[in-house]
N, C-alpha and C positions, 0 to 999 in steps of 0.2 A: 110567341106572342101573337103572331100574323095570329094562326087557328084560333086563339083566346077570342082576337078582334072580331073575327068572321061567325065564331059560334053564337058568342054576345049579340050585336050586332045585327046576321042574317038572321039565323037559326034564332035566334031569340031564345037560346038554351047554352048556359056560359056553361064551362068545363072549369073544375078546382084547381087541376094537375099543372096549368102553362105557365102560372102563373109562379107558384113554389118551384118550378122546374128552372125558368129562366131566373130567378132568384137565385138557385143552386150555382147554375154557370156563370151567372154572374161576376157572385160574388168567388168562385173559382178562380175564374179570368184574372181580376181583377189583382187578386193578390200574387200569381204567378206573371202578369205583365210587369208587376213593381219588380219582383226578382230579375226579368228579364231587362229593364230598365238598368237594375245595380250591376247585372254583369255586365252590362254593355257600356257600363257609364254616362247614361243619357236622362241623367236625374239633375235638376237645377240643384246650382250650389251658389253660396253665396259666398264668395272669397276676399272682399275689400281688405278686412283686418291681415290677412293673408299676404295679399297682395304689398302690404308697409311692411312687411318683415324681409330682413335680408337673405338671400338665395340659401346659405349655410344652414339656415334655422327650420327654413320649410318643411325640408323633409321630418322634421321632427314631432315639427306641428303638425302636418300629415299623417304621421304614424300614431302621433297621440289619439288625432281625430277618427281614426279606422280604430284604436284599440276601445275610444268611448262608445262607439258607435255600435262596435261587437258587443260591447257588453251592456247598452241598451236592447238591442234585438235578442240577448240572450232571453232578456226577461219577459221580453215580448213572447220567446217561443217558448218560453216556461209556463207563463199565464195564455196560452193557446192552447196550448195542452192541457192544462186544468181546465180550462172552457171545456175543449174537448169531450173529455172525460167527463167533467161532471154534466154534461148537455146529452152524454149517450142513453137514460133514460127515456126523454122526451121523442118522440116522432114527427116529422113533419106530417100533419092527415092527408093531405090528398097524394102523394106520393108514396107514404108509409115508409120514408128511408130516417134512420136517427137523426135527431137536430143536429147531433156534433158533427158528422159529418158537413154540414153548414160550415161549422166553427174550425176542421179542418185546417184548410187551405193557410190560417193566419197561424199554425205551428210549421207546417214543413215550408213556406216562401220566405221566412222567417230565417229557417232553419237553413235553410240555400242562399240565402242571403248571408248569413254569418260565416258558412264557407266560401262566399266568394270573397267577404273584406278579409275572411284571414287570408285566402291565397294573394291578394292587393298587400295586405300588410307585411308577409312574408318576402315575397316581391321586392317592396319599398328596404324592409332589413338589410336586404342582398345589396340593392344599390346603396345605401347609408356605408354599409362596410368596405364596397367598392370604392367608394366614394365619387359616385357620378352625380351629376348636378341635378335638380328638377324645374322644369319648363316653368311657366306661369299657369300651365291648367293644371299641373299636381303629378304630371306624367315624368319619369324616372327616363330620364336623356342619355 
């Protein structure tokens, strides 16, 4: 974007390409920080309802809520992929790489995202059967 600024700008002759380019990474970034977020667990949650249930019941509520949560993203990476696909016609012009590559990124962070709640949810099973407690952030004690 700097070179976009300085071409516009000094040169007074803008370039097409910094603009779709940082677009590109952008919206890349952006959806692989979110995955990087869900492994790491550093996503806000809203736990109050949570928080009034008793210790015994959590874990269940927990696993219910990784099992909805897998199979909203399921659909999420299903309709990213049809984005996908159907967007591989089009071209970005000043870069000449397919739109769907654009639309990418929201099938496979998706898709890494649904493998990390199932390894969380598989996890959570393992301590349910153990029968180990769960802390007040959701973490298996």
């Amino acid at each position: 974007m700097s070179l976009q600024v300085f071409c516009r700008y000094v040169l007074v002759r803008p370039l097409l390409w910094p603009e779709e380019l940082s677009k590109f990474f952008f919206i890349w970034s952006v959806f692989f920080g979110a995955f990087v977020g869900v492994r790491r667990k550093q996503h806000i949650s809203v736990d109050v309802l949570v928080e009034k249930i008793p210790m015994r019941f959590k874990r269940f509520i927990y696993l219910a809520l990784n099992l909805l949560i897998i199979v909203i993203l399921g659909v999420c990476t299903y309709l990213g992929y049809t984005l996908f696909k159907f967007s591989l016609a089009s071209k970005l012009p000043a870069i000449n790489i397919p739109l769907g590559y654009l639309y990418l990124p929201v099938a496979i962070a998706f898709g890494l995202m649904i493998i990390s709640f199932l390894d969380t949810s598989l996890d959570l099973i393992k301590k349910i059967r153990s029968g180990s407690a769960i802390d007040e952030s959701g973490e298996s004690v």
